[in-house]
VOBATOR-190034 format. One record per residue (C-alpha): residue in three letters; x, y, z. Coordinates in steps of 0.1 Angstrom, whole numbers, always signed. Example, Ala and Ser with C-alpha at 12.3 -4.5 7.8 and 13.67 -1.06 7.14 Angstrom:
// residues 2
<aa: ALA, u: +123, v: -45, w: +78>;
<aa: SER, u: +137, v: -11, w: +71>;
//
This chain:
// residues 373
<aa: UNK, u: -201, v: +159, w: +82>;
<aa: UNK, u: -214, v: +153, w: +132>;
<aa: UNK, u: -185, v: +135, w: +153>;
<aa: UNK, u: -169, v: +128, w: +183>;
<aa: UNK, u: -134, v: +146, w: +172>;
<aa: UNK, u: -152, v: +181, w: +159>;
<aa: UNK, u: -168, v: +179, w: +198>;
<aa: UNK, u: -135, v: +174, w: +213>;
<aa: UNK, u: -114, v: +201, w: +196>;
<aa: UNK, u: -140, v: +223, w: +180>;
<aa: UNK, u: -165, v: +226, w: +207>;
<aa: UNK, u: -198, v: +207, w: +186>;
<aa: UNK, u: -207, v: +185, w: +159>;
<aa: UNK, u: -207, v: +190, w: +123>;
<aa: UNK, u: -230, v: +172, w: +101>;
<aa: UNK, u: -221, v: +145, w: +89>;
<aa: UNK, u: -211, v: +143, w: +49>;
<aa: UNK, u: -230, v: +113, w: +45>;
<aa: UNK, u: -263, v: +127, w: +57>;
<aa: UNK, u: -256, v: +162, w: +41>;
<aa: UNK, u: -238, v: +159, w: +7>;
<aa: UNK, u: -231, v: +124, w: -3>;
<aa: UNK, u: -270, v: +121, w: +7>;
<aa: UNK, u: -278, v: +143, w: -23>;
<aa: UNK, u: -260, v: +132, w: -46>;
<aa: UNK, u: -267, v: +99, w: -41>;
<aa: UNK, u: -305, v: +108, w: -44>;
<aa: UNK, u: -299, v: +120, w: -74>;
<aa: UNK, u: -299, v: +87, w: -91>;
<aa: UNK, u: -273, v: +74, w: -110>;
<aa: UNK, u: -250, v: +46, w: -99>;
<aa: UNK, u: -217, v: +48, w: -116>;
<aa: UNK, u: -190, v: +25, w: -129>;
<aa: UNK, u: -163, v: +50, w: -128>;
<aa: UNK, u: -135, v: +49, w: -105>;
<aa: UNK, u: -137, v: +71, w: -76>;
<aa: UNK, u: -119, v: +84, w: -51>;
<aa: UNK, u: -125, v: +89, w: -13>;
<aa: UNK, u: -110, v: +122, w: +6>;
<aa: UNK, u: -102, v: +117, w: +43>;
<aa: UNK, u: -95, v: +147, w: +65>;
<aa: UNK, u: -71, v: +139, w: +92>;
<aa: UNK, u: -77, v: +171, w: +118>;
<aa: UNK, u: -46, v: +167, w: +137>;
<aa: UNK, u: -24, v: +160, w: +108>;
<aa: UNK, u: -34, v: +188, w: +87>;
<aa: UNK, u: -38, v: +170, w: +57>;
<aa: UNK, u: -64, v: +150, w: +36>;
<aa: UNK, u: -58, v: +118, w: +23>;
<aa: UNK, u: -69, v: +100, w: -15>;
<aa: UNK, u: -80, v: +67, w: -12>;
<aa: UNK, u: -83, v: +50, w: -46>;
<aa: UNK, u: -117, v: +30, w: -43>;
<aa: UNK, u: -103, v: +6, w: -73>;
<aa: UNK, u: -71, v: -8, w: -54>;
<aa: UNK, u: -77, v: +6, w: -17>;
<aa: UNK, u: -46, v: +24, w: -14>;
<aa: UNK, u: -40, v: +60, w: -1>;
<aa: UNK, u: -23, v: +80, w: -23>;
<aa: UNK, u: +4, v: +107, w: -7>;
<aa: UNK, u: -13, v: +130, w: +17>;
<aa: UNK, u: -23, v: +163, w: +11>;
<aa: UNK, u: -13, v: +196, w: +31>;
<aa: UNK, u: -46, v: +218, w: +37>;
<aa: UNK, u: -51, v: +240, w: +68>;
<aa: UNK, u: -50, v: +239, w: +107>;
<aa: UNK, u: -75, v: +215, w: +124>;
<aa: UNK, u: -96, v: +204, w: +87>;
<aa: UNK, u: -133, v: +193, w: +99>;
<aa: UNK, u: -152, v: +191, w: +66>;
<aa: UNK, u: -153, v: +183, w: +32>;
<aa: UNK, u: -172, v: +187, w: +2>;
<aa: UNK, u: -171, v: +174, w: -36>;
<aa: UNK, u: -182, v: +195, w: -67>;
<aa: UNK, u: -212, v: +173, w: -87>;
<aa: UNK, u: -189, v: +171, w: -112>;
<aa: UNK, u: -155, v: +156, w: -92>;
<aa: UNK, u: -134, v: +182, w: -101>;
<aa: UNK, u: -126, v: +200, w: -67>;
<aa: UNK, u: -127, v: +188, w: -31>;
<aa: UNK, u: -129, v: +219, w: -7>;
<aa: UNK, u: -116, v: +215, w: +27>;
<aa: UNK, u: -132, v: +235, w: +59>;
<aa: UNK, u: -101, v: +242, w: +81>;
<aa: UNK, u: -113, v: +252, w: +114>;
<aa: UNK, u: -83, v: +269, w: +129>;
<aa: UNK, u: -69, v: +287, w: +101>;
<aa: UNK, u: -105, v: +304, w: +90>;
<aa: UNK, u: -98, v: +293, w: +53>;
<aa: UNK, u: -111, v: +269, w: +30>;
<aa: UNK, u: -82, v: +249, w: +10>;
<aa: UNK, u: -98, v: +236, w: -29>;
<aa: UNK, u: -82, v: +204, w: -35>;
<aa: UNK, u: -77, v: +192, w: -75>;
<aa: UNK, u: -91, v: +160, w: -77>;
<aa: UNK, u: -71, v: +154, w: -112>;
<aa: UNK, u: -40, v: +160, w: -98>;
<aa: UNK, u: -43, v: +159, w: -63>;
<aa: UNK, u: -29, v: +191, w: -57>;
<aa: UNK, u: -43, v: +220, w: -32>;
<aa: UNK, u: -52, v: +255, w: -43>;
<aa: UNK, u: -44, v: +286, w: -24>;
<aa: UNK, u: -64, v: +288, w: +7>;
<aa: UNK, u: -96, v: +309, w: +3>;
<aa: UNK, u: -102, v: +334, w: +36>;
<aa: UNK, u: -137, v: +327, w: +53>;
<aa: UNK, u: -150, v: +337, w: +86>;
<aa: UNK, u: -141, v: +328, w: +121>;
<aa: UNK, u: -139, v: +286, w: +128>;
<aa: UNK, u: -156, v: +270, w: +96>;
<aa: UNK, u: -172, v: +239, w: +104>;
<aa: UNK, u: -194, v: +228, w: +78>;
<aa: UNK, u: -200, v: +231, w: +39>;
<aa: UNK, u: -219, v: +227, w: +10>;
<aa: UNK, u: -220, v: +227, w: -24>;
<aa: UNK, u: -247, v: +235, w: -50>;
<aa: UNK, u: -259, v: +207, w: -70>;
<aa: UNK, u: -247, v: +229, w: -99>;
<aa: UNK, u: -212, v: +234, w: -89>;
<aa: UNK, u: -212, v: +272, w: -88>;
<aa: UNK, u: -208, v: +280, w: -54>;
<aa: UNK, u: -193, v: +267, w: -19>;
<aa: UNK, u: -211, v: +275, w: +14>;
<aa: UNK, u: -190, v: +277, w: +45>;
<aa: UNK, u: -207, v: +279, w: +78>;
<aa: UNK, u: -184, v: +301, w: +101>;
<aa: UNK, u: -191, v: +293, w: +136>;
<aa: UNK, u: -176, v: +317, w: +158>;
<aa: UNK, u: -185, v: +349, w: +137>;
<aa: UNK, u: -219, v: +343, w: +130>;
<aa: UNK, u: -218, v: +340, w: +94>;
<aa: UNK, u: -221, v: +320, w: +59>;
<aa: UNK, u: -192, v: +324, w: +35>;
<aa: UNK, u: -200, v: +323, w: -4>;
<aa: UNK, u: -173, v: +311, w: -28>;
<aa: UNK, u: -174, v: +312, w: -64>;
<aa: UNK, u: -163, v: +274, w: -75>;
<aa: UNK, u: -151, v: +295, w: -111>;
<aa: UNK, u: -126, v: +313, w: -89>;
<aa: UNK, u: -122, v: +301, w: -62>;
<aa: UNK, u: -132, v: +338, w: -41>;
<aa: UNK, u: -150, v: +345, w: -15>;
<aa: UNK, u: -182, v: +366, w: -15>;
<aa: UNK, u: -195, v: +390, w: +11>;
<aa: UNK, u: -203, v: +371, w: +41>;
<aa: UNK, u: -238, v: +362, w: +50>;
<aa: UNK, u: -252, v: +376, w: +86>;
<aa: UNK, u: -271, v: +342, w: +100>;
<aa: UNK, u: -275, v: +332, w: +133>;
<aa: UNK, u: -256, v: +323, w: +162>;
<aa: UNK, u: -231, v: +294, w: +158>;
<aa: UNK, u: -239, v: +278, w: +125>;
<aa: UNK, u: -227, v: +247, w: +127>;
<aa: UNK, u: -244, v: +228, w: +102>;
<aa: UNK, u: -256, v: +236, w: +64>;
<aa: UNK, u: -279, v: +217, w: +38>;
<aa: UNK, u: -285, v: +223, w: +2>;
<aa: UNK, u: -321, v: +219, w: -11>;
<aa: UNK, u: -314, v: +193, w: -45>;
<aa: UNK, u: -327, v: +223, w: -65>;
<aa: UNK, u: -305, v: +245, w: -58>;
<aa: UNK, u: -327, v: +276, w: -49>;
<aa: UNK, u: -321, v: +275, w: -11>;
<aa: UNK, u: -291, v: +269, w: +20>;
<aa: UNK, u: -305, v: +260, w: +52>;
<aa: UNK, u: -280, v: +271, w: +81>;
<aa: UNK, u: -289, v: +255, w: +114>;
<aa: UNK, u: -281, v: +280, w: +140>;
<aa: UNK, u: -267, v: +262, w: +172>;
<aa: UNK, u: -266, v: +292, w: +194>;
<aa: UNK, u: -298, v: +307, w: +186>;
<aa: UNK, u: -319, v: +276, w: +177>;
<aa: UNK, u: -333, v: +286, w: +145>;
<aa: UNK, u: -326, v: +278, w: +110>;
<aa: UNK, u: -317, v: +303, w: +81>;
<aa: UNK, u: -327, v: +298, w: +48>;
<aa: UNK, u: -302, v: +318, w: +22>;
<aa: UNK, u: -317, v: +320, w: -14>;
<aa: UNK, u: -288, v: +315, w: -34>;
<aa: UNK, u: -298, v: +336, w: -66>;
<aa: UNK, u: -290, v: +363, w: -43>;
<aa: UNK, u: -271, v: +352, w: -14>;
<aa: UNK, u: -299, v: +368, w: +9>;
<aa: UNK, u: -306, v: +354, w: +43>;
<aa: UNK, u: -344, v: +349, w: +47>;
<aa: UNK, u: -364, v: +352, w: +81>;
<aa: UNK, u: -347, v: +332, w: +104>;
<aa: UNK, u: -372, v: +300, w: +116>;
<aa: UNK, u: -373, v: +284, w: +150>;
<aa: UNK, u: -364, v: +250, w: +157>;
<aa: UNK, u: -357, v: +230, w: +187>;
<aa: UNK, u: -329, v: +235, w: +216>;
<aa: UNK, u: -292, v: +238, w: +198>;
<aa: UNK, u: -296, v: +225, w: +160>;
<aa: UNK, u: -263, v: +201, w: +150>;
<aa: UNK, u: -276, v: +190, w: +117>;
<aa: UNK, u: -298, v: +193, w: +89>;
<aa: UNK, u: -306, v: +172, w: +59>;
<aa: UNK, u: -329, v: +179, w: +28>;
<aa: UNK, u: -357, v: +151, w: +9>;
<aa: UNK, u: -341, v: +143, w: -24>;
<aa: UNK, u: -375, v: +154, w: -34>;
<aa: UNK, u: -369, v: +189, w: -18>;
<aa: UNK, u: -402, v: +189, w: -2>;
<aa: UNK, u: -390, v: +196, w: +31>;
<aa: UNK, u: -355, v: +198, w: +59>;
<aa: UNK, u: -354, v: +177, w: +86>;
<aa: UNK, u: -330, v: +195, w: +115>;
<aa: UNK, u: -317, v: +177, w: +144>;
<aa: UNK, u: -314, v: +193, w: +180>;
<aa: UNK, u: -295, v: +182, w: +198>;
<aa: UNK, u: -304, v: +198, w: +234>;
<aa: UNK, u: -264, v: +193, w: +244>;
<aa: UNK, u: -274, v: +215, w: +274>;
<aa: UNK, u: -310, v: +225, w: +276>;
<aa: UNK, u: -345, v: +212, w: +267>;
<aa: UNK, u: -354, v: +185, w: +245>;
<aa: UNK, u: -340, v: +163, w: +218>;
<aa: UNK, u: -366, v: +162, w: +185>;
<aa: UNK, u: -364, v: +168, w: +152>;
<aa: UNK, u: -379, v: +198, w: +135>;
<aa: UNK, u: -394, v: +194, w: +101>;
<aa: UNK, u: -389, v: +226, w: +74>;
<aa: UNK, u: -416, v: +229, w: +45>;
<aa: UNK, u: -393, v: +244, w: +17>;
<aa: UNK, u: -419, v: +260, w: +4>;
<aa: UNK, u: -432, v: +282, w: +26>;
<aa: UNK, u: -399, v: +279, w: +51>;
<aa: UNK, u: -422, v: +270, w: +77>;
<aa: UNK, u: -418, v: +245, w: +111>;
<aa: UNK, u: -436, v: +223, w: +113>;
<aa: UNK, u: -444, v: +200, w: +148>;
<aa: UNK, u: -416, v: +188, w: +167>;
<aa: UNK, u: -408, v: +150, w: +162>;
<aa: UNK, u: -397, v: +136, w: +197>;
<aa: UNK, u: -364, v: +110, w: +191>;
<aa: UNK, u: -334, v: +98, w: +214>;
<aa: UNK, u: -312, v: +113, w: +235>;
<aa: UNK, u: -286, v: +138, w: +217>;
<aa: UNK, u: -293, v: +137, w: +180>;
<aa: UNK, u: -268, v: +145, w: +160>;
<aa: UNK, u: -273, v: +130, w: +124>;
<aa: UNK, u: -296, v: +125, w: +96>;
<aa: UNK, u: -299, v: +104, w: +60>;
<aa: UNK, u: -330, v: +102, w: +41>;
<aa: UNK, u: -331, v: +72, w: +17>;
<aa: UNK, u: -334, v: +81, w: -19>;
<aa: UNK, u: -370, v: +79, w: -24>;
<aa: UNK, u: -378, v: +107, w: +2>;
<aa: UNK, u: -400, v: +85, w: +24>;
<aa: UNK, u: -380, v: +82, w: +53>;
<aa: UNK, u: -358, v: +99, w: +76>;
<aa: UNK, u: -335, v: +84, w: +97>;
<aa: UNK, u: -321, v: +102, w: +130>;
<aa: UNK, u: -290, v: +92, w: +147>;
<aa: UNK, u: -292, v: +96, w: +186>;
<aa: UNK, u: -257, v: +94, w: +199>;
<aa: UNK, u: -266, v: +94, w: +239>;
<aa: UNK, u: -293, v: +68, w: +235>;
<aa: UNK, u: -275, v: +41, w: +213>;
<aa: UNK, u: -304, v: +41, w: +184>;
<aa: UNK, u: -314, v: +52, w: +154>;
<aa: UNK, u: -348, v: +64, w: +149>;
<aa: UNK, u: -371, v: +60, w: +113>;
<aa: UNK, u: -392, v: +90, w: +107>;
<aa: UNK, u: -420, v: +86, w: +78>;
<aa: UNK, u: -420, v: +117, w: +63>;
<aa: UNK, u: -451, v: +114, w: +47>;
<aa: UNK, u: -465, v: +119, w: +80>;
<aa: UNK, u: -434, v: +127, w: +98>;
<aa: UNK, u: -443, v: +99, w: +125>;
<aa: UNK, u: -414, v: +87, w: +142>;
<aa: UNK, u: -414, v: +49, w: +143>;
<aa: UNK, u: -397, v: +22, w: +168>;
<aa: UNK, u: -358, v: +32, w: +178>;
<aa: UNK, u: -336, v: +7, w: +160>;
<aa: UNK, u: -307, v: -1, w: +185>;
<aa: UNK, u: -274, v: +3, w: +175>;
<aa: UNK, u: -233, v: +5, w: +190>;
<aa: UNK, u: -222, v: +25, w: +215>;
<aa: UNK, u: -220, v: +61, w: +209>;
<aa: UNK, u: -230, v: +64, w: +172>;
<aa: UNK, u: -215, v: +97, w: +156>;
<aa: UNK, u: -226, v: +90, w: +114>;
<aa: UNK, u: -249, v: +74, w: +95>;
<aa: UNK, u: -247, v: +70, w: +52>;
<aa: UNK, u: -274, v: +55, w: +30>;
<aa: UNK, u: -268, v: +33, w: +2>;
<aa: UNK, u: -276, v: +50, w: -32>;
<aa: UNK, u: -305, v: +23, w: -40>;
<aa: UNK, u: -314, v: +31, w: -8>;
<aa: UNK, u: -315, v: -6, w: +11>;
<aa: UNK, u: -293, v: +0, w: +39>;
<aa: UNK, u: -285, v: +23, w: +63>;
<aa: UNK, u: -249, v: +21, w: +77>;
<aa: UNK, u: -240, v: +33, w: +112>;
<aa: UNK, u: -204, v: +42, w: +127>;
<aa: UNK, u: -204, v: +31, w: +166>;
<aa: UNK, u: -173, v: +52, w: +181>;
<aa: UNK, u: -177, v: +35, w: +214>;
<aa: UNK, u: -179, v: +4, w: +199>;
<aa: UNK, u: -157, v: +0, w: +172>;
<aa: UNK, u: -180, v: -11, w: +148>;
<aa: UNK, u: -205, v: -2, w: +123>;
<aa: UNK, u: -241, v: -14, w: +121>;
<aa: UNK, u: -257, v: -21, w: +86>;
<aa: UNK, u: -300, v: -16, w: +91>;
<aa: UNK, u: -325, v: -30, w: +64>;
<aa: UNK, u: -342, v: +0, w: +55>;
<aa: UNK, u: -371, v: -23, w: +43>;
<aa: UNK, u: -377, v: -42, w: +80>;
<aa: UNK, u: -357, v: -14, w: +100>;
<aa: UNK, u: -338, v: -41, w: +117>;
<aa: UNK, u: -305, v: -41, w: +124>;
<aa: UNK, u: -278, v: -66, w: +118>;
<aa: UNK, u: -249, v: -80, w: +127>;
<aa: UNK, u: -223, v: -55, w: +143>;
<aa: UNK, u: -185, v: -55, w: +117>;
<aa: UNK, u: -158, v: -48, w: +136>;
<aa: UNK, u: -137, v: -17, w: +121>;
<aa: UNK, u: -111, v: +5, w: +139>;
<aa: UNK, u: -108, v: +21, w: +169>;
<aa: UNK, u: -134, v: +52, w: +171>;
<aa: UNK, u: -150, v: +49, w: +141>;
<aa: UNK, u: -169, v: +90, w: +137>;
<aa: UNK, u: -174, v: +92, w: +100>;
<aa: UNK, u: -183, v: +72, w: +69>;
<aa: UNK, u: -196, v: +76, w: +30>;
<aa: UNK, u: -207, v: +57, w: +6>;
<aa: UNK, u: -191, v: +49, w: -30>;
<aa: UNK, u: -216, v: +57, w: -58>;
<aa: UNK, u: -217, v: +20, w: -71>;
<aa: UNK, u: -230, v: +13, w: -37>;
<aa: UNK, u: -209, v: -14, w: -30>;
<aa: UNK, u: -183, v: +1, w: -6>;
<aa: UNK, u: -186, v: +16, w: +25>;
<aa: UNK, u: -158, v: +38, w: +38>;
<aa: UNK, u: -151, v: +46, w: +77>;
<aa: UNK, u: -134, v: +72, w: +91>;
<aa: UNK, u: -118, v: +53, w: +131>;
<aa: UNK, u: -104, v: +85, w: +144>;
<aa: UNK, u: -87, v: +67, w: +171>;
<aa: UNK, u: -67, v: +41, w: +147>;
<aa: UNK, u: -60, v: +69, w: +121>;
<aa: UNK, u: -72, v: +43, w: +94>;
<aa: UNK, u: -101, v: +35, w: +69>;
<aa: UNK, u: -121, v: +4, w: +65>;
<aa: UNK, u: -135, v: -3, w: +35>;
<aa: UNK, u: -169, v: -21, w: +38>;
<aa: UNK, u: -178, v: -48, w: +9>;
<aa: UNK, u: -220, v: -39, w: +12>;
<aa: UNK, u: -228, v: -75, w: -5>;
<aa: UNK, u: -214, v: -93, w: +25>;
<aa: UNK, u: -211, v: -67, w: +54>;
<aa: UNK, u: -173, v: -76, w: +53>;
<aa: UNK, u: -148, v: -54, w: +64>;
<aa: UNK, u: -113, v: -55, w: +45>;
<aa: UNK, u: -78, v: -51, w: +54>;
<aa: UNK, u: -76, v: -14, w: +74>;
<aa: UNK, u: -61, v: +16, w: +56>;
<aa: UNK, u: -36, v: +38, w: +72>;
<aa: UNK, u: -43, v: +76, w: +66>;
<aa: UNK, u: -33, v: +107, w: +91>;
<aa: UNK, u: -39, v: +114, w: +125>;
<aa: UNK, u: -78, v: +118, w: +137>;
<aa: UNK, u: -96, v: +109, w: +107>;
<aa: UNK, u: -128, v: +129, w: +108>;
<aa: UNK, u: -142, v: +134, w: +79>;
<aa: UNK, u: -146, v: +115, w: +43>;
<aa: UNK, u: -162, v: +121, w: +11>;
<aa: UNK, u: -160, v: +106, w: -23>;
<aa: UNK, u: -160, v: +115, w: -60>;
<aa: UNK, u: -192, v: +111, w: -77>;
//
């Protein structure tokens, strides 16, 4: 998961779960009948809450670590791992049981995670010691950290599972780490100050997101995976700071916080195409599995916009809470679930209608959500 919150207390975005993890594994095909569950991290509270998708009710909340910014789910559903910020550990979460693990030491302000698409191993981006922790999923230990480059704040998972892509806030470049290995790769520029990154469900190529908080100017960068080269710099609005690709791989769409729009990028010929506008101060954006619509959470405007990825049009605003920052997608498609940091609830989103249901209380400073496959 990028949002307002992380800014406030952590100093810069994360990318957002629904661009970055729930993206893949929506991509990945299969829409489910299973009951799932959706894990909200509350970063004041120090806790994470289940939601029940079935019945819409939060279970009792669970204790992680100080100031939680991100989460991650295991393919498979069987462990949620929990990036806690201020107490430089990870906490794995039992999704059976609901019941954390012993905390798991990383590096220096973990921000953002990852999990390969075969469940082996967690990435943790560390952004205050430069570094990318790997931890087996089988034990639940870290590995030697992984040298990157300054202030990674932002990590991406190729659906193959060969490659992490670590975009490298302070030193605008990205770091590919072949995961056979857990080797760092030569590092590749990008644009001004990189806040997220997200991978075609075809693999073909990383779309990064820089944001130019402070200098130059905000584009997007597209990655060929295979040969880890840039390629041109795609011009989009003001301050991006999220990305979804729908699951066919043939477009990108870029969040721009500062200019109020979202931006469609074919990526056959990575042309960027008419801004769609959206609320004020957009912070996340989640695509439906099949792929239709693209949802966006409007902190400054308390409400989330729902854009035909067929016409890129957008339509009519639903309310939600108070600073909505984060949302994800169940993998039936027919819920959407947002994070209104400034409420501390969750609004479930019926995606036949564009209805919003009766609010869900959680924790303090809801952040950050994923759910089960």
């Amino acid at each position: 998961m990028a949002n307002r919150i992380t800014t406030v207390l952590a100093g810069f975005a994360v990318v957002a779960l629904a661009g970055g993890t729930s993206a893949v594994s929506a991509s990945q095909g299969a829409v489910t009948t299973t009951t799932s569950t959706a894990y909200v991290v509350n970063q004041t509270s120090n806790t994470v809450t289940p939601i029940s998708t079935a019945t819409n009710t939060a279970d009792m909340a669970i204790t992680v670590g100080l100031v939680p910014d991100a989460i991650a789910i295991r393919p498979g559903g069987g462990t949620a791992y929990v990036a806690n910020s201020h107490s430089n550990t990870v906490t794995p979460i039992r999704t059976a049981t609901n019941t954390a693990g012993q905390p798991i030491t990383v590096g220096a302000d973990p921000i953002a995670l990852a999990v390969t698409p075969n469940g082996k191993t967690v990435y943790v981006a560390n952004f205050n010691s430069n570094t990318v922790t790997p931890i087996s999923v089988a034990t639940n230990i870290a590995g030697k950290a992984i040298k990157v480059g300054a202030s990674p704040d932002a990590i991406a998972i190729t659906p193959g599972g060969g490659t992490a892509y670590v975009a490298n806030f302070g030193s605008n470049t990205v770091t590919p780490i072949r995961t056979a290995t857990n080797t760092a790769g030569k590092p590749i520029t990008v644009g001004s100050e990189p806040d997220a990154i997200a991978i075609t469900p075809s693999g073909a190529t990383a779309y990064v997101a820089n944001s130019a908080r402070f200098a130059g100017s905000p584009t997007v960068t597209p990655i060929r995976a295979a040969t880890n080269t840039a390629g041109k710099p795609i011009s989009v609005g003001l301050l991006p700071l999220a990305v979804a690709i729908t699951p066919d791989s043939h477009t990108a769409y870029v969040l721009s916080d500062a200019s109020q729009e979202v931006t469609p990028i074919r990526t056959a010929t990575n042309q960027a195409l008419k801004p769609v506008p959206v609320g004020n101060l957009p912070d996340a954006i989640a695509i439906t599995p099949g792929g239709g619509t693209a949802y966006v959470a409007n902190f400054g405007s308390g409400t989330v916009t729902p854009i035909s990825t067929a016409t890129n049009t957008a339509g009519k605003p639903i309310t939600v809470g108070a600073g909505p920052v984060a949302l994800a997608v169940t993998p039936n498609g027919k819920t959407v679930y947002v994070a209104n940091a400034n409420s501390g609830t969750v609004t479930p989103i019926s995606t036949a209608t564009n209805t919003a249901g009766t609010a869900i209380t959680v924790g303090q400073l809801p952040d950050a959500i994923a759910i089960t496959p």
